[in-house]
Every structure is written in structure tokens, then in C-alpha cells.
MARTORRO-526148 format. One record per residue (C-alpha): x, y, z; residue in three letters. Coordinates in steps of 0.5 Angstrom, whole numbers, padded with zeros to 4 digits, always signed. Layout:
N
XYZALA...
***
This chain:
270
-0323+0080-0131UNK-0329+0075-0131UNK-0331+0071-0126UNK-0330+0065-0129UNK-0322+0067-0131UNK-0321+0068-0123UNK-0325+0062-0122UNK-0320+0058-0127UNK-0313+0061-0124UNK-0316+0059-0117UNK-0317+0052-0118UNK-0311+0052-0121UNK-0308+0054-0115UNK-0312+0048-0111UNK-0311+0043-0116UNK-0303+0045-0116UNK-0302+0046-0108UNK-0306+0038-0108UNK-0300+0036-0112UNK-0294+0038-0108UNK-0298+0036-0102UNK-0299+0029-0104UNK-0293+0027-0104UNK-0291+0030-0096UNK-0299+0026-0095UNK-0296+0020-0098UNK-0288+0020-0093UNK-0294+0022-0087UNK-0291+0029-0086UNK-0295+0033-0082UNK-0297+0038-0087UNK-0300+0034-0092UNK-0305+0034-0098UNK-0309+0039-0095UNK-0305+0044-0092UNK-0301+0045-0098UNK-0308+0046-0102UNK-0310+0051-0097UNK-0303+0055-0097UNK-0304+0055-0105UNK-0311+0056-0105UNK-0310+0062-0099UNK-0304+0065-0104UNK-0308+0066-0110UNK-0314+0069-0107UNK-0310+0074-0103UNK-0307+0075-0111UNK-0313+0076-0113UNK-0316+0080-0109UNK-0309+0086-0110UNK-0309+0086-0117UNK-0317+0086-0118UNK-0320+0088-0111UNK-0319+0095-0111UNK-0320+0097-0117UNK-0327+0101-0117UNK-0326+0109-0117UNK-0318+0108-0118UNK-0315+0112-0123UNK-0308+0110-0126UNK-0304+0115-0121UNK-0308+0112-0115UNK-0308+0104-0118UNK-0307+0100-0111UNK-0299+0096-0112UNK-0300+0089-0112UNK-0294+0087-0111UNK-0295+0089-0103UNK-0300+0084-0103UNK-0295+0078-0105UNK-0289+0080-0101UNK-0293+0080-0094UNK-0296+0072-0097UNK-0287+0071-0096UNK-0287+0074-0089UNK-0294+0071-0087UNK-0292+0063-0089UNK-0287+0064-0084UNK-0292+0062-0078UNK-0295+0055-0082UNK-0287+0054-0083UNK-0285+0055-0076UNK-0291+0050-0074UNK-0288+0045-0077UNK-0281+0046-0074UNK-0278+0042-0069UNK-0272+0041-0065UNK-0270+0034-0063UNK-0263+0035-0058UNK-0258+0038-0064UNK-0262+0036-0070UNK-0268+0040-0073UNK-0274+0036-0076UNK-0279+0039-0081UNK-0274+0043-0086UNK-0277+0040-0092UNK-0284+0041-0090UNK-0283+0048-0089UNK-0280+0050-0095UNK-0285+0046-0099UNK-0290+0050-0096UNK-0287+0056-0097UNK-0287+0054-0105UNK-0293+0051-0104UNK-0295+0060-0103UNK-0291+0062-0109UNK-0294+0057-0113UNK-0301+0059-0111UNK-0299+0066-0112UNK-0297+0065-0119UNK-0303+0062-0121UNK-0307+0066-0118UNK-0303+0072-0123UNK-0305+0067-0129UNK-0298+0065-0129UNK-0300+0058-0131UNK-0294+0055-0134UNK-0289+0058-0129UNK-0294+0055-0123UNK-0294+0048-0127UNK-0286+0049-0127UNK-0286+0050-0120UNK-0290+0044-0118UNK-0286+0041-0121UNK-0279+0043-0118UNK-0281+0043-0112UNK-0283+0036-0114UNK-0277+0034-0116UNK-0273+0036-0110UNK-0276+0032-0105UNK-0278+0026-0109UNK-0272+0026-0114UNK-0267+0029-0109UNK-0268+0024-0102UNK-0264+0019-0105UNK-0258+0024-0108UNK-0258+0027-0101UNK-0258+0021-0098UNK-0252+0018-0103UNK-0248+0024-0101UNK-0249+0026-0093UNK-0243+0023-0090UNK-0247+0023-0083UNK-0255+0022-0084UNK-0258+0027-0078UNK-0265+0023-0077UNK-0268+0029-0077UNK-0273+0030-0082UNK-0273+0022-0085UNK-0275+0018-0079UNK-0282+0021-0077UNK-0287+0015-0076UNK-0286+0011-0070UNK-0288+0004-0068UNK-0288+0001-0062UNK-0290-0008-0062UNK-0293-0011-0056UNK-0293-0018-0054UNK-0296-0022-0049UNK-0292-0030-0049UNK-0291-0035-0043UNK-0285-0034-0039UNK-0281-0039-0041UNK-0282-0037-0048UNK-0280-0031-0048UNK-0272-0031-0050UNK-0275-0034-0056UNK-0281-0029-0057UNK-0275-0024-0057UNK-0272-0028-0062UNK-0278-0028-0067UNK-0279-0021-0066UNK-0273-0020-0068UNK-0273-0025-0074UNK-0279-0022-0076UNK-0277-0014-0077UNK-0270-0016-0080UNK-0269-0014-0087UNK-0276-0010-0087UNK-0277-0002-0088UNK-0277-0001-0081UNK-0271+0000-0076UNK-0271-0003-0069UNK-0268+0001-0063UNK-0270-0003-0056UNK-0274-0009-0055UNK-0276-0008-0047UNK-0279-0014-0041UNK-0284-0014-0037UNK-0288-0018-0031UNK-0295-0019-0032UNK-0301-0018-0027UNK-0301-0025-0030UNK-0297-0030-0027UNK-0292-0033-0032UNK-0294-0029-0037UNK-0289-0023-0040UNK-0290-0017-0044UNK-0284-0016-0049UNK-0285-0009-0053UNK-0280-0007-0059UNK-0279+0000-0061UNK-0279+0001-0069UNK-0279+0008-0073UNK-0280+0007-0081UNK-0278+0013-0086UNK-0286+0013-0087UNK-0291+0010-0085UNK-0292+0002-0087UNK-0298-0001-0084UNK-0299-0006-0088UNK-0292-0010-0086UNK-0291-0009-0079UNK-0299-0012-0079UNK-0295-0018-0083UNK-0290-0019-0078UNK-0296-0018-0072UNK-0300-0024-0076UNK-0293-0029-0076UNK-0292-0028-0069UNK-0299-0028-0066UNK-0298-0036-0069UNK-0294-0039-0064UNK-0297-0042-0058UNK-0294-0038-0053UNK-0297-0033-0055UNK-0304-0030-0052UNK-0304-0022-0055UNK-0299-0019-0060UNK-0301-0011-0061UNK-0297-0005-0065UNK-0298+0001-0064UNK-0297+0008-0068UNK-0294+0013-0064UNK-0295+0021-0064UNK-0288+0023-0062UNK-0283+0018-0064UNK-0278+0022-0061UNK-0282+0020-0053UNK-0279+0014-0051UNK-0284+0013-0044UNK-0286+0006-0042UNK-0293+0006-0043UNK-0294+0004-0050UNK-0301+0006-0050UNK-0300+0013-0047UNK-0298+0017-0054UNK-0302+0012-0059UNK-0306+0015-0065UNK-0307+0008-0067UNK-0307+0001-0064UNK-0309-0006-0069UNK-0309-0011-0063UNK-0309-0019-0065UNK-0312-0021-0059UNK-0313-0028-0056UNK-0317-0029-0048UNK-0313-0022-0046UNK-0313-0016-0044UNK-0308-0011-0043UNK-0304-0011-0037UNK-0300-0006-0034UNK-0293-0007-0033UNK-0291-0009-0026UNK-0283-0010-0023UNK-0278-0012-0029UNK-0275-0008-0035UNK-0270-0011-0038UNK-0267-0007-0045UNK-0263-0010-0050UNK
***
């Protein structure tokens, strides 16, 4: 085989990864567009290198099996999958992204044996499961787990006037209301600043939706009692501590003469 054919079934293998890994990229799953194009890249070198590796000196009794190869591909995707498996109390999230690795893998491992059709197909399986399938899935589940659907966490901050604060609380809500995002907690706390409280709402989202929660943020930071309103992303949506700022990859901050203010003696939840 030429250089030239093992480099077509290799990018074929990258190009098919990137793929399957757009559409994880796109619900903001761990393993996304590069991880997948990896994963099937990796398979369709590790294919290449047992079918034409081993070639020089062997003779048809002692031709290396390339099959060997390929099934340890199987055994050894079981560690990236077991590193985007999470237990949250009785669910379990990351399923899906799992067992799109482990396609990626497969899809990876046919392209690198030039099955090029069969890889095509395969793609498009896997893309049809997750993207087609969601909604059926949903449709069918009696009782939804949560488990791998909601993975993006918010958490909103506002800092109003104290005597505004109920109809802050009401804004907030107003605002969130018929968006993507659920709301599950609004919080209250007493500001270094006399008279001035902090309101902070948790949300999740079934992915990530910057641009409407900045719409939401720039309504609110409109009315007059309010001095700063900030959102934040948050690395684990299942941590439930206090400080909004404390597991934060991301923070987009709508700022009036403020600056942050540790909460101090009042937590009221609603």
C-alpha cells in the first residue's frame, strides 16, 4: 500500500471522528470535537500499523493477525469512557457520550481498513442516535433521569436595593420564564453594603445558551435599583455551594460602580 492510500483512510478516519464529535461539541459535552477526532484518528493508525507494520521478512505462515490489533482498540476505549462516566446519587450521566466514543473507535478503525462506505454509515448511525433518537427518547421515558440531559449550569447574581429586592426576585423570575433554561433555587443575601442585597438564582440548561441568559442579564441590569447583575457558568451543575464564584469557568458581569461583596448574614431560599 502507498503512502498516499494510508494517508486518505487516515484523514478519513479524522474527518469522520470531527463529525460524530461536532454534535457532542455542539450539546457542550465533555468529550467533544476533538476528542472524538482523536479517538478515531488513534483507531485508524493502531489499524494501519497491524495490517502493514509488520510486514517486512514475514512469510504467509508467519503473517502477523490484524485483527489482534483491533479488538485491544475495543478493550483499551474503555478507559476514555470510564472518564466521562459520572455517578450523580442514583442516576448516571455520560452514557451517551461513552458509547459515542467507542463508535467513534469503530469508525476510526474502518476507515483505517479502507472500509470507507461502511465508516460513512456508521457516522451516520451514530449521528442519527443521538441527534434523531433525543426527542423519541425523551417522548417515551415515563420518568426522565436528568442524567445525561442537563449538564450546563448557570448560576445569576443580582445586586439591587433592599427595598426592591421582592421585585427583583419577581423580575428574575418573569425573565427566565418560558426560556430553555429551568430554574431551581432563587437565594438572598445581606451585602457588606447597607441596604443593598444580593439575589442569586440557580438554572441548568440542556446546553449551553449564552446568548439568551445575556438577554435576560441585560433586561434586568435596566432597572434602577439595580447596581450589578453577573451570570456565571459553572463547572459541576450538580455542586450546590454558596459562593457562586467558587466552581466558575466563565463569568460575563454587567457592572454599575460595584464590586463583589461576600455574602454575609441572610439566606432565604425559595
Amino acid at each position: 500500500m502507498t503512502t498516499l492510500e494510508m494517508g486518505l483512510r487516515l484523514a478519513a478516519g479524522l474527518g469522520l471522528g470531527a463529525v460524530i464529535g461536532m454534535e457532542r461539541q455542539w450539546r457542550a459535552r465533555g468529550a467533544g470535537l476533538r476528542t472524538n477526532a482523536l479517538v478515531a484518528t488513534g483507531a485508524a493508525l493502531f489499524v494501519l500499523l497491524s495490517a502493514y507494520g509488520f510486514d517486512t521478512g514475514l512469510t504467509a505462515a508467519t503473517r502477523a493477525d490484524p485483527t489482534r490489533v483491533a479488538a485491544q482498540i475495543v478493550s483499551g476505549i474503555g478507559f476514555l469512557g470510564a472518564g466521562v462516566i459520572l455517578r450523580d446519587g442514583l442516576n448516571v450521566r455520560g452514557l451517551n457520550t461513552a458509547a459515542t466514543l467507542w463508535c467513534s473507535a469503530a469508525v476510526g478503525a474502518l476507515a483505517g481498513a479502507g472500509m470507507y462506505p461502511i465508516a460513512a454509515l456508521g457516522t451516520a448511525a451514530v449521528i442519527i442516535a443521538n441527534v434523531v433518537f433525543r426527542p423519541l427518547g425523551r417522548a417515551i421515558d415515563r420518568q426522565p433521569t436528568g442524567g445525561d440531559e442537563v449538564t450546563v449550569g448557570y448560576f445569576f447574581e443580582a445586586v439591587c436595593a433592599e427595598p426592591a429586592e421582592a421585585h427583583i426576585r419577581a423580575l428574575l423570575v418573569q425573565a427566565i420564564s418560558g426560556s430553555k433554561f429551568q430554574l431551581h433555587g432563587i437565594r438572598s443575601y445581606n451585602t457588606d453594603t447597607d441596604h443593598q442585597v444580593s439575589v442569586v438564582a440557580e438554572l441548568t440548561a440542556d446546553q449551553r445558551n449564552d446568548s439568551q441568559l445575556e438577554q435576560a442579564v441585560s433586561r434586568l441590569s435596566l432597572d434602577p435599583a439595580v447596581t450589578a447583575v453577573t451570570w456565571t457558568v459553572r463547572t459541576d451543575p450538580d455542586n450546590t455551594t454558596d459562593d457562586p464564584l467558587n466552581s466558575a469557568t466563565t463569568t460575563h458581569t454587567a457592572m454599575k460602580n460595584w464590586r463583589f461583596r461576600s455574602p454575609l448574614t441572610r439566606n432565604r431560599t425559595s
